[in-house]
N, C-alpha and C positions, 0 to 999 in steps of 0.2 A: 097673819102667819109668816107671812116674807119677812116684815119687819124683826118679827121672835127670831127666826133664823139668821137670820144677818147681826140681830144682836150678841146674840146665845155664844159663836165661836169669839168673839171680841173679849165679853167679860170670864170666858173660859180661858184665855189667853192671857187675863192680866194680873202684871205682877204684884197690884194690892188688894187682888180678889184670891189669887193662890196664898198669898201671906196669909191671908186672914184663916183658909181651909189650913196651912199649916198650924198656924198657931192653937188650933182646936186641942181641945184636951179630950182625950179616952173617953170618958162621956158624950164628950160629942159627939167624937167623930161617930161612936155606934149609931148614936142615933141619927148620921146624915147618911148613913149607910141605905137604910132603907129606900131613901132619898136617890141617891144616887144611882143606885139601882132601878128604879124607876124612870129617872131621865134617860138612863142607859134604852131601856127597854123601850119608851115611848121611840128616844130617837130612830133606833132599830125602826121601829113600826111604821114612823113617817121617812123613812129612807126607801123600805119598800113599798110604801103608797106612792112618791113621788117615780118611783122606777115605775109602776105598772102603769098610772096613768102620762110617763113621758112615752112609754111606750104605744099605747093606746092613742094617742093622739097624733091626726096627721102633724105635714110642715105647716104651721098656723100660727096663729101670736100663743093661744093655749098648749102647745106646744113648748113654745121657746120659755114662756113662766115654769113648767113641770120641771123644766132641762135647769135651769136658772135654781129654782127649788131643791132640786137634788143634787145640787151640786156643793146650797147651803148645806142641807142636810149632811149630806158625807161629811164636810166642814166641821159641823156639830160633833157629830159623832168621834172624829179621829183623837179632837179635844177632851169630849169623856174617858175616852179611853186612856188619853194620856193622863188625865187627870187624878184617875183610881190610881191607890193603891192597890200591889196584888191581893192585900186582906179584904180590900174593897170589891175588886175587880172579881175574884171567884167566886167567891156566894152569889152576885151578880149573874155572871155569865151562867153555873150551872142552874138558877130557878130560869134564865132565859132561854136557855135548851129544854124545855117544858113548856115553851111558850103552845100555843094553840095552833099556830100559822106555821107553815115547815120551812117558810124562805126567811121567815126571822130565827128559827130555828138555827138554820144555817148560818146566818150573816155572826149570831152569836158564836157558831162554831170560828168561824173565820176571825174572829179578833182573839180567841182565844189562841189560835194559830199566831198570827201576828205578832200578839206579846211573850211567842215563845220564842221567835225567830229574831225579835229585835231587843233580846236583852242583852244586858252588857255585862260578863262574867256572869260565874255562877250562881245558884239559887241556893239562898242559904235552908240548913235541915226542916226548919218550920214551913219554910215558903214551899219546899218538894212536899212535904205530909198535906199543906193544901192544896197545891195545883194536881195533885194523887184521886183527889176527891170525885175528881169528874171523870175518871177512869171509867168507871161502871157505866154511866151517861154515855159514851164516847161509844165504848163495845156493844152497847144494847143500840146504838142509831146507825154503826158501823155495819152491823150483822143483817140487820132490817129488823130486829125483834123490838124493837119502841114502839108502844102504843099510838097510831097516830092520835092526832090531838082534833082532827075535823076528818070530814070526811073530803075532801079536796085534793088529799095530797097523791097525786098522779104516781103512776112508775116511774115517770122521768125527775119528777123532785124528787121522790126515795132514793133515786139512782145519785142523785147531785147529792144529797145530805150522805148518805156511806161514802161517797170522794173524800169528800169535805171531811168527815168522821175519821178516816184511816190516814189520810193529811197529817190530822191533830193527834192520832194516836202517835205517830214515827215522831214528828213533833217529841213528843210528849216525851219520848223513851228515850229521845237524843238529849232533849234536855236539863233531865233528872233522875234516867234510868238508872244511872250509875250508883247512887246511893240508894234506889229502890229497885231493886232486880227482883226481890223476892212477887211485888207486887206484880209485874208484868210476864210475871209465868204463865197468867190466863192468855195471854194474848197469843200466842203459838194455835193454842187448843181453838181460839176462836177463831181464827184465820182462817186454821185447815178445813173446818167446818165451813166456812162461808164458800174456801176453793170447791166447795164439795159440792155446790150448788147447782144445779140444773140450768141452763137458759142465762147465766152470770152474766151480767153486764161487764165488758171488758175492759169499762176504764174501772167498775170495780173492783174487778179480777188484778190486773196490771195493781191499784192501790195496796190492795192486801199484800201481793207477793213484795210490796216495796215494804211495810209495815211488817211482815214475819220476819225477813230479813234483818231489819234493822233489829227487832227481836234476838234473832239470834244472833248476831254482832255484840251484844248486851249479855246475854246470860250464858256464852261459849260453850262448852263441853256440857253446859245443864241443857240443853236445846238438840242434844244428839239423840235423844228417844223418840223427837218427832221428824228426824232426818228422810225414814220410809216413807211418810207420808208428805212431806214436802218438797222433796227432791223431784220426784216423780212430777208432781202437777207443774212445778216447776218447769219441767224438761220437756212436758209435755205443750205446756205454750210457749214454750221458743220451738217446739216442731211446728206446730200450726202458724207460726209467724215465717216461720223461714218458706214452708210451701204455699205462703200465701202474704207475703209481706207488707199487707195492706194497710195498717195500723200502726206506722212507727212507733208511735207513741206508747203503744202497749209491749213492740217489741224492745226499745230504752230500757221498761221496767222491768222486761222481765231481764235481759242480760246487766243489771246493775241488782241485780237480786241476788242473782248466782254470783258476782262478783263479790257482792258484802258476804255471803254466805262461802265460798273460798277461801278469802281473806279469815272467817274467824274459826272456819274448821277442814283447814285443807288436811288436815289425817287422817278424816274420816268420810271423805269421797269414793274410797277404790271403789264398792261397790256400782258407784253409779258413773264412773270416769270415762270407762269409753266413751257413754252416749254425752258426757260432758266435751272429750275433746272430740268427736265429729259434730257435734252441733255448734261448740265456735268455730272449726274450721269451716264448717258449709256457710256461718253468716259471714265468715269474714271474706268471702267471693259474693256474699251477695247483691246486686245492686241496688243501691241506696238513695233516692234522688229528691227528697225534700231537706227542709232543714235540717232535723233531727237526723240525717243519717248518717254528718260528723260526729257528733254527738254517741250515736250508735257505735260509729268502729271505733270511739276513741274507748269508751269503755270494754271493748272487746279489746281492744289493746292493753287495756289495764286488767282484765282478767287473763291475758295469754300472760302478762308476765307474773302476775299472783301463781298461777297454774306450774308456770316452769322454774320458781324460786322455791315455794313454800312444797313441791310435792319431793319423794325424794326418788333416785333413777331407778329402782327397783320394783318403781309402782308405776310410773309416768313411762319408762321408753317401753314395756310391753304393751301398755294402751296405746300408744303411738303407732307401735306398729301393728296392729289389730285395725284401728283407725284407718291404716291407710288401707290395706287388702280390703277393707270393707268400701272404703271411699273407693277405690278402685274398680271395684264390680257394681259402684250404681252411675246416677246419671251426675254426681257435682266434681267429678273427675280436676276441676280445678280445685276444688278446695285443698287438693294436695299443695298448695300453695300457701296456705295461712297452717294447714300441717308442720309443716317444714320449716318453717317462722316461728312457732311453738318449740319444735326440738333444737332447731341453732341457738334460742334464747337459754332454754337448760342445759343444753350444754357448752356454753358459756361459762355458766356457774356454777359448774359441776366440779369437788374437788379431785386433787390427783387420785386419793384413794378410791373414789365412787367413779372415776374414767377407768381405773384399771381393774376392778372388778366387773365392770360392763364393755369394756370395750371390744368381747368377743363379739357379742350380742349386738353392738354397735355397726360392727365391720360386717355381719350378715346381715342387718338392715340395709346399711347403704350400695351394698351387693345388689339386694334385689331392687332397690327403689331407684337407682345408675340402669338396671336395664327396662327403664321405662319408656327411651324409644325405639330399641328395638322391638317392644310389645305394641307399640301404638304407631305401625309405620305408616298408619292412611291417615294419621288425624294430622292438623292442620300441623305448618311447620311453628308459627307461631306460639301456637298452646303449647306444643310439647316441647320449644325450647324455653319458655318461662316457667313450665311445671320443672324438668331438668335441671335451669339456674339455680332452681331455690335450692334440690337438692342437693346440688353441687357447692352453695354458699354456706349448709348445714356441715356439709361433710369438711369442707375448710374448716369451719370453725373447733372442728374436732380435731384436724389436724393441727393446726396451732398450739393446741396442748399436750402435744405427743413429743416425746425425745426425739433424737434422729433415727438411734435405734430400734424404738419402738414401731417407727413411720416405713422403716425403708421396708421391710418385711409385706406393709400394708400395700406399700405403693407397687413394688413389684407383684405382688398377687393379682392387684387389677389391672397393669399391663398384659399379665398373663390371661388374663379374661375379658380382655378388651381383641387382642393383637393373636391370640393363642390360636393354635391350630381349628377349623369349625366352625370359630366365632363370629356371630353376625356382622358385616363390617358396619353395622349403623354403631355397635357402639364401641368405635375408631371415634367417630366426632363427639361421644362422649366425654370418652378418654382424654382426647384433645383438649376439649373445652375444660375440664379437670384443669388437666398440667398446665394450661393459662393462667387459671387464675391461682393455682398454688404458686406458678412463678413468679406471679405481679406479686402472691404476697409470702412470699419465703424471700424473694429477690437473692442476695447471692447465696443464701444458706441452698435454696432448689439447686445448685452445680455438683451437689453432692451427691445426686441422687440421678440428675441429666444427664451422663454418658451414656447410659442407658438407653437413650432416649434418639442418638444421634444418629446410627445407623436406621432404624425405623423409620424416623424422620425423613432422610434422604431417601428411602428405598420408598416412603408414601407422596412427598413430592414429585419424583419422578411418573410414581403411577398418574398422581392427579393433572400427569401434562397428555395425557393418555385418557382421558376417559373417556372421551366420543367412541373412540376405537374399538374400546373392551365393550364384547356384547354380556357379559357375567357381571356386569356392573350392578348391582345392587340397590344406588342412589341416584337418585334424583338429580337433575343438573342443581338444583338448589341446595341438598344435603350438600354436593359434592362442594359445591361456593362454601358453603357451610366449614365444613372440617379442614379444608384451604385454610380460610380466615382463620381457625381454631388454630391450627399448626402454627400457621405466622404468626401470632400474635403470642403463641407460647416461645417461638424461637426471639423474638423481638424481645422478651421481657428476660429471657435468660443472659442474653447478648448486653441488653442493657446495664443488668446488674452484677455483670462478670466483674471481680475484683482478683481472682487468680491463674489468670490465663486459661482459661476453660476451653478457648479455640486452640487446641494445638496445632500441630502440621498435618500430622493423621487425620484429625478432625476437618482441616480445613478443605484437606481435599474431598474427603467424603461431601460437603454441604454443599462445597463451591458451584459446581456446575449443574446438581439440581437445584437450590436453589436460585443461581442467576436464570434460568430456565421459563421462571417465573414468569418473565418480564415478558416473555411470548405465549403467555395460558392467560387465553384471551377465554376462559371458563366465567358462564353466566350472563354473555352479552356486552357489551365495550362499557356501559355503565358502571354497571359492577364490574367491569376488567377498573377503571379509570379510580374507582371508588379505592378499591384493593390497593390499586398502585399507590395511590398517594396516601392513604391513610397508614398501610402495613406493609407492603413490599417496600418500598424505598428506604425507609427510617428502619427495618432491618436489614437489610444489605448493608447501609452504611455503618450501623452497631455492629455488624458481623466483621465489615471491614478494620473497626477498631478496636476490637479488642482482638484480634488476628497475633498468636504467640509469638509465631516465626516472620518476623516483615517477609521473606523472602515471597510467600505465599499470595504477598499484594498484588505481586503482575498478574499469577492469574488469572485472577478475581476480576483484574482491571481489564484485560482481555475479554474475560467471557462478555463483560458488558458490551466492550467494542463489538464485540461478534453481531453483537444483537442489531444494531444500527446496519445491519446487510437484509434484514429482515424482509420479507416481501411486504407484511403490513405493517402501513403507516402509523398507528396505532406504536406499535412496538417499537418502533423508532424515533416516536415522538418518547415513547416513555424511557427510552435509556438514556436521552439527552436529560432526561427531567434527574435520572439514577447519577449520571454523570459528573451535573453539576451541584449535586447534594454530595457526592464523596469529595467534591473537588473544596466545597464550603469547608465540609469540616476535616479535612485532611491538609489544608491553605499548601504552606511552603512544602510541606513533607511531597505534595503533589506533582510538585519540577519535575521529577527525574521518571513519571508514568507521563506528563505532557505531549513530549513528541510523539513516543506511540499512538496518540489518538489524534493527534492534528491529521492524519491521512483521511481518516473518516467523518471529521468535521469537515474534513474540506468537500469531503464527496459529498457529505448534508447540506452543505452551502449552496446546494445548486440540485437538492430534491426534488423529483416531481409534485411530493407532497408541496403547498405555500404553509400549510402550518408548519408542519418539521422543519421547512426551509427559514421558516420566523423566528421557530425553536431553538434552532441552530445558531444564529446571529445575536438572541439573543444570552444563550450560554457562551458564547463567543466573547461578548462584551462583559459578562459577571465574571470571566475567567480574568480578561486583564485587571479588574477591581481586586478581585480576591488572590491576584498573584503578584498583582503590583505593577506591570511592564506589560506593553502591548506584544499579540502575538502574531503581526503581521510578516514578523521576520522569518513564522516557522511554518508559513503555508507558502 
């Protein structure tokens, strides 16, 4: 027997034993058909003899012969297979799914799988009416209704052969549906039948819903009378996966189910869309932590953007916002995250006409979805600034498509209900955080819209150098860090991107001295002071300093800093040498004529109690003759 084996794939392999099977004429070949089918089969039978008794047998020399054997065998086998023709190969394969044995049964399923997936181009009209043949085979071993053939065959082999079966059926319908649709209309009806199932095995379940699916990818708007009934079981095992997500592999199936089934009838979802978009938002927070769980969000990423291309705004932004009020009174409160991921992708591709017939509807959603921290002021600061981000990167994305005219109307309403007389001041660091990032990305078109913005600005600096003091303070030392950083970092990006003298003289005064102010709101602890400083206070000051309309305005700008170096804390005096010699960088020569002014207070830092400031000092001291050219020994 070792020796048949080890011969068997040699002269199956050679090219003057395939000559001679090609050269066979019509006559023959039928009658090697038999033939061939037969060795098919045996092989099958001794591939699963050699599997049970390598199994069967300890680590032994008996043993290593089984392993040795089965590995002929598979050998053998891959060769017959390649050796059929498909006119050879399906009469074959379907009397071998009748076999008696249900693991030959099987094995026969799996090559039939095999030579669907590794064909190369399509199946011409004859080869689809054959390989069509073992449809009815495939649903009757899929559903569990095939007569077993012994008595042996276990729930766990029945459960492996309908895998295997629904396998070959998706197979099947990907690889020849297209010219046979008519024939795969049973397969809907037999699916939903088998979903229907009591006690289902769930890699079975998981198969089907991949096999209907594919169905209805195949037969489109024919496959919307069985939408009631599949949508549902559908929806209903991505609920039992997301409150129990034990089973990746079943939850893969089921969200690539719904994805193929999106993809071929997204006009006929509204009915079932809500519970569509909160159950990919609740997976898309889910934690995911085996293989398959890239795999998992990457296809939830290709159903969010099926969802927000193919649906149109009239149907998608009132689910959304249903979705969210709903996600909002249970417990996945982040899944407003993958929400709002969903609507900045649709509206993205929203055209102008379907932005301005929704855009009422638009601006009352992000109305109430902006006052979601002041609804949630005990939950962590964290969560509710990453819930807040997204909906703030949704709402950008809407503003981007808006004229100035259409926008400026927007933006002043939410000042007004940010800032507005009553208003909670938690959403101040809303609002803030907003006009940041509209400024990073309007850059100088936002100066159109930011004078507005100027006096608030200054009037909420000034507070934030003040909050220990106010007992009506509302925030948290960390909200307050908070809407600080939001503010700076909106003045820094407006500053930066100024092309039209935005700082005038009025303006300048207004900002000058709350802002420089800064430099001694030691708010959050000196870490967070150190962080602020170097990150955002200093790189705006000196953008404030340069785009400054009226030079005249530079002294005293350049003053209030000196002031600061009289500071009681060392801290604040180390950071205005740091402000110092950042305007002195980028202002070089223009800088001469503010110089002598401040040599009196370098001199007095020369000889600091602090040793850092006093390092600080000497060392701005030394980057000034670099950056000015000539030493300044002659001006102390």
């Amino acid at each position: 027997m070792y020796s048949l084996f080890s011969f068997l794939p040699k002269l199956l392999a050679s090219h003057a034993f395939l000559h001679k099977v090609a050269q066979c004429s019509e006559a023959e070949t039928v009658n090697l058909q038999p033939l061939q089918q037969n060795l098919l089969q045996e092989s099958l039978h001794f591939v699963h003899l050699a599997s049970q008794n390598s199994e069967q047998c300890n680590e032994n020399q008996a043993a290593k012969f089984w392993k040795a054997m089965l590995n002929r065998a598979c050998n053998t086998l891959e060769k017959v297979n390649q050796l059929l023709s498909i006119n050879s190969f399906v009469p074959a394969v379907r009397a071998i799914m009748s076999h008696e044995h249900p693991a030959i049964r099987r094995k026969a399923i799996e090559l039939l799988s095999i030579k669907l997936q590794t064909r190369q181009g399509p199946w011409s009209d004859d080869q689809a009416e054959l390989l069509m043949s073992v449809l009815e085979q495939l649903l009757l071993i899929a559903c569990g209704t095939s007569k077993p053939m012994d008595g042996d065959e276990s729930g766990q082999e029945q459960a492996l052969n309908r895998q295997t079966a629904l396998l070959a059926l998706k197979l099947l319908c990907r690889a020849v549906g297209h010219g046979q649709k008519e024939g795969f209309a049973p397969v809907i009806t037999a699916m939903l039948t088998l979903l229907d199932e009591e006690d289902l095995d769930g890699n079975v379940g998981a198969g089907a819903l991949l096999c209907a699916a594919e169905v209805v990818g195949l037969l489109g708007v024919h496959a919307v009378p069985h939408l009631p009934r599949l949508l549902p079981a559908l929806l209903g095992a991505l609920r039992v996966q997301t409150e129990s997500p034990s089973q990746e592999a079943h939850l893969l199936s089921a969200v690539t189910a719904l994805q193929r089934i999106s993809a071929a009838l997204p006009r006929f979802l509204s009915p079932y869309l809500l519970n569509i978009v909160m159950q990919v938002s609740v997976l898309g927070e889910c934690p995911l932590s085996s293989s398959l769980g890239s795999q998992v969000q990457q296809q939830l990423m290709q159903l969010r953007t099926t969802l927000a291309h193919e649906l149109p705004p009239r149907v998608l932004i009132p689910a959304v916002s249903q979705a969210y009020g709903s996600l909002l009174e249970s417990a996945h409160e982040l899944s407003l995250v993958s929400l709002m991921s969903l609507l900045q992708e649709h509206i993205s591709c929203l055209s102008a006409e379907d932005l301005n017939a929704h855009l009422s509807t638009l601006s009352s959603f992000f109305t109430k979805a902006l006052n979601y921290r002041s609804t949630h002021k005990q939950d962590p600061l964290e969560r509710v600034g990453e819930i807040e981000g997204r909906v703030i990167d949704s709402l950008v994305a809407l503003v981007m498509k808006l004229s100035e005219m259409t926008f400026r109307p927007i933006f002043f309403k939410l000042f007004d209900w940010a800032a507005g007389e009553g208003a909670p001041r938690h959403r101040l660091i809303t609002f803030w955080r907003l006009a940041a990032c509209l400024a990073n990305r309007l850059r100088g078109l936002f100066s159109l819209f930011a004078g507005h913005l100027v006096q608030p600005a200054a009037s909420m600096l000034a507070w934030l150098c003040h909050t220990d003091t106010d007992e009506n303070n509302p925030l948290s030392e960390s909200e307050s860090c908070l809407l600080l950083d939001s503010l700076l970092s909106c003045l820094l990006s407006i500053f930066l991107h100024d092309t039209q003298h935005f700082i005038t003289k009025e303006r300048s005064d207004t900002l000058t001295v709350s802002l420089i102010d800064q430099l001694a709101n030691m708010l959050g602890g000196e870490a967070i002071y150190h962080t602020r400083v170097t990150d955002l206070l200093v790189p705006c000051i000196v953008q404030f300093a340069i785009s400054l309309a009226d030079n005249s305005a530079m002294k005293p700008l350049h003053q209030q800093i000196l002031f600061k170096m009289h500071h009681t804390a060392s801290q604040v005096r180390f950071a205005a040498l740091i402000q110092l010699l950042e305007l002195a960088s980028r202002l070089r020569e223009d800088y001469m004529p503010l110089l002598p002014e401040a040599v009196p207070y370098l001199a007095e830092l020369m000889e600091d109690d602090s040793e850092e400031v006093e390092q600080q000092c000497q060392k701005v001291v030394r980057q000034l003759e670099i950056i000015l050219g000539e030493p300044l020994q002659s001006y102390f």
